[in-house]
Every structure is written in structure tokens, then in C-alpha cells.
DRENDO-879220 format. One record per residue (C-alpha): x, y, z; residue number from 0. Coordinates in nm, 3 decimals, padded with zeros to 5 digits. Layout:
BEGIN
+---------+---------+---------+------+
:      px :      py :      pz : resi :
+---------+---------+---------+------+
:       X :       Y :       Z :  NUM :
...
+---------+---------+---------+------+
***
This chain:
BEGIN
+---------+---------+---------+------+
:      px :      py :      pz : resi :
+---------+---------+---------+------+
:  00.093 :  01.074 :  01.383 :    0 :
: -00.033 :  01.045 :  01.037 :    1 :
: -00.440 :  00.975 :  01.019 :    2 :
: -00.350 :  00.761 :  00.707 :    3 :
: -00.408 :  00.405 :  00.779 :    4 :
: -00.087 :  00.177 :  00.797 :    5 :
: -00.275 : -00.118 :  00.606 :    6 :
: -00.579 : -00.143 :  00.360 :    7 :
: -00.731 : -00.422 :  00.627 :    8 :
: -01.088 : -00.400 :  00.455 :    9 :
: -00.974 : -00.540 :  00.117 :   10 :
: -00.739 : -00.827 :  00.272 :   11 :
: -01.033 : -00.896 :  00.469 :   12 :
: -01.315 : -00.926 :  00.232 :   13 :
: -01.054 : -01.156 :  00.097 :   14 :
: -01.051 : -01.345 :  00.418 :   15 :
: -01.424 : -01.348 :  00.401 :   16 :
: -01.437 : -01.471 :  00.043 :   17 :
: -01.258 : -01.795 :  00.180 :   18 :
: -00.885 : -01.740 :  00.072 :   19 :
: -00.586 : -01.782 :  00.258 :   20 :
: -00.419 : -01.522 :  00.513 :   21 :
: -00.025 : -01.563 :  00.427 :   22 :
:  00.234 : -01.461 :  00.734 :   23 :
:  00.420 : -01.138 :  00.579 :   24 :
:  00.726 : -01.326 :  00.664 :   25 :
:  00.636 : -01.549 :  00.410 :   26 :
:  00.431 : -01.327 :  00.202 :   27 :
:  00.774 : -01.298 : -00.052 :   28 :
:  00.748 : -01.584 : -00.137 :   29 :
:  00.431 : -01.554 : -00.338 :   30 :
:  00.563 : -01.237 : -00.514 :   31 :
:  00.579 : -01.280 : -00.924 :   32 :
:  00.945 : -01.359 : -01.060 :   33 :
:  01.188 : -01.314 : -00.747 :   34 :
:  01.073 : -01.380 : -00.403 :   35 :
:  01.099 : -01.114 : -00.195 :   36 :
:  01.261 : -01.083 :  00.161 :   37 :
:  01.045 : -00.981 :  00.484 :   38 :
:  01.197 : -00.698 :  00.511 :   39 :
:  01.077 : -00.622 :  00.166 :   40 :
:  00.728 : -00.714 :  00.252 :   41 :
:  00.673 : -00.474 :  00.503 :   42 :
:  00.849 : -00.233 :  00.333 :   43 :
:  00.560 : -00.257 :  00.064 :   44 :
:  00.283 : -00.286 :  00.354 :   45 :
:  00.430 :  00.024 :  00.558 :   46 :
:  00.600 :  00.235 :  00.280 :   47 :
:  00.487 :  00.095 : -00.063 :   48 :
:  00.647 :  00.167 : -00.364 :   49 :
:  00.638 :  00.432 : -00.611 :   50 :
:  00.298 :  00.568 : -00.413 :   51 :
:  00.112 :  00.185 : -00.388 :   52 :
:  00.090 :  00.012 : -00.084 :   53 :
:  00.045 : -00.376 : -00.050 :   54 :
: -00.281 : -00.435 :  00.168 :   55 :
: -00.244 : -00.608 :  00.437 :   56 :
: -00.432 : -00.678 :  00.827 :   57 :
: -00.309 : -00.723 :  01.165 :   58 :
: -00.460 : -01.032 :  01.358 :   59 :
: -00.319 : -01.171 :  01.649 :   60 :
: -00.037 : -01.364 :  01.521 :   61 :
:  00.094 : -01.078 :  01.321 :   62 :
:  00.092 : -00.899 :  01.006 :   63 :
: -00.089 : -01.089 :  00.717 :   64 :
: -00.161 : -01.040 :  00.361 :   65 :
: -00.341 : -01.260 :  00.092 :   66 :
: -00.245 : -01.379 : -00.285 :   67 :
: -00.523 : -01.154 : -00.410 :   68 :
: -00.388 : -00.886 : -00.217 :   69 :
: -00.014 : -00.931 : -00.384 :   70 :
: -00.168 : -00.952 : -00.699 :   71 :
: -00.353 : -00.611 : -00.652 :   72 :
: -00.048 : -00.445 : -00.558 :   73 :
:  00.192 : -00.553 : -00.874 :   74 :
: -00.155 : -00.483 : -01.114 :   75 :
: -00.104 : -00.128 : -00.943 :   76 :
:  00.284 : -00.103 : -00.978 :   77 :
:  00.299 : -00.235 : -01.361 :   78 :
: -00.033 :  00.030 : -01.442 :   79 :
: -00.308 : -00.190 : -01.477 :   80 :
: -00.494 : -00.015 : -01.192 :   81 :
: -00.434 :  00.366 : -01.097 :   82 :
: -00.297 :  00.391 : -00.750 :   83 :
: -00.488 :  00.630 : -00.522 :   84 :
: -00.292 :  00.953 : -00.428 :   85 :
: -00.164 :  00.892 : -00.103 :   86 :
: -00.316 :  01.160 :  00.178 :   87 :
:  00.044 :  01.303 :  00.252 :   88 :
:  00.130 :  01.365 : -00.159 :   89 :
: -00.186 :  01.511 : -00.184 :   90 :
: -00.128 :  01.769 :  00.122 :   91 :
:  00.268 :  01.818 : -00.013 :   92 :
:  00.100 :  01.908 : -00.360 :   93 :
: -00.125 :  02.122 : -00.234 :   94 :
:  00.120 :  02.317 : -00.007 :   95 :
:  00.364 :  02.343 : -00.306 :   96 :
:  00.081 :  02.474 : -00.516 :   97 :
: -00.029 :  02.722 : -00.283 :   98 :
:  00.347 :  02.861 : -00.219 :   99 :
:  00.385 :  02.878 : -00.620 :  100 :
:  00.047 :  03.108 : -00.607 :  101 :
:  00.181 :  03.309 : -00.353 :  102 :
:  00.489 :  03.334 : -00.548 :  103 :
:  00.295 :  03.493 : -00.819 :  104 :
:  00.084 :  03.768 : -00.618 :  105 :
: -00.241 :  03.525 : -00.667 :  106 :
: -00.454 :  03.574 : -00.357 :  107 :
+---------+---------+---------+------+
***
């Protein structure tokens, strides 16, 4: 199991704290700019991401939520505004490749 953490809870909850509005991730698609998206889509983008950024998002105990700020965050990311943070398992598959390609070369 991966040590990664499945959401970014301590943004979406400093959100939370701020005084905005948890949104359901079965309705969090609805919120998204231009096209709502489906659930499915949703937790694709919590779980997965897209293109290496992950939609932040916090686990309470009537599910999976995520806030506007949060949704916003994640499309700044995805259209460049922000960099997104090398994921933990791209950084260890970059390293491994870069180590094989020193190998490769006789570099000790």
C-alpha cells in the first residue's frame, strides 16, 4: 500500500474551517467550470487525478466531500496557474529510471 495519502484533507479542511461549504462528491460535478462532471469523474480526480493533480478532498462520515475552493484549486493546477507537486510514486519511477540509465553508462 502506497504511503501517499488518497486525499489532501488538510486544505479541504481549512476550507471547512474558513466557513465554506463541504459539497457530496456525488454532486461535486456539478460545480466543475464549463461541463459538469459525472461522479465517477469526481473520484476519478480525488483518487487518480489528472495529468499528475489531484482534486482535494476529506472523508467525514457521510462520505467523500470536497469544497468550491478546492475545485477551483485543482483546474488553477490543470490549466498552469499553479505548479502541481510531483506525485511521491513519479518521483520514485524517475529516480529508478535515472539510476538504471547511470548504470547503463558504467557511472557508479
Amino acid at each position: 500500500m502506497s504511503s501517499e495519502p488518497l486525499y489532501d484533507s488538510d486544505r479541504v479542511l481549512e476550507d471547512i474551517a474558513a466557513g465554506e461549504r463541504g459539497v457530496g462528491a456525488a454532486n461535486a460535478g456539478r460545480l466543475y467550470p464549463a461541463d459538469p462532471a459525472s461522479p465517477a469523474t469526481v473520484f476519478r480526480h480525488i483518487s487518480r487525478g489528472c495529468r499528475g493533480v489531484r482534486l482535494g478532498a476529506a472523508r467525514g462520515a457521510r462520505g467523500i466531500f470536497t469544497t468550491p475552493s478546492a475545485i477551483r484549486r485543482f483546474h488553477q493546477q490543470l490549466s498552469g496557474a499553479e505548479p502541481a507537486p510531483a506525485s511521491a510514486p513519479a518521483a520514485r519511477r524517475a529516480h529508478a529510471r535515472a539510476c538504471r540509465e547511470l548504470d547503463a553508462l558504467g557511472v557508479k
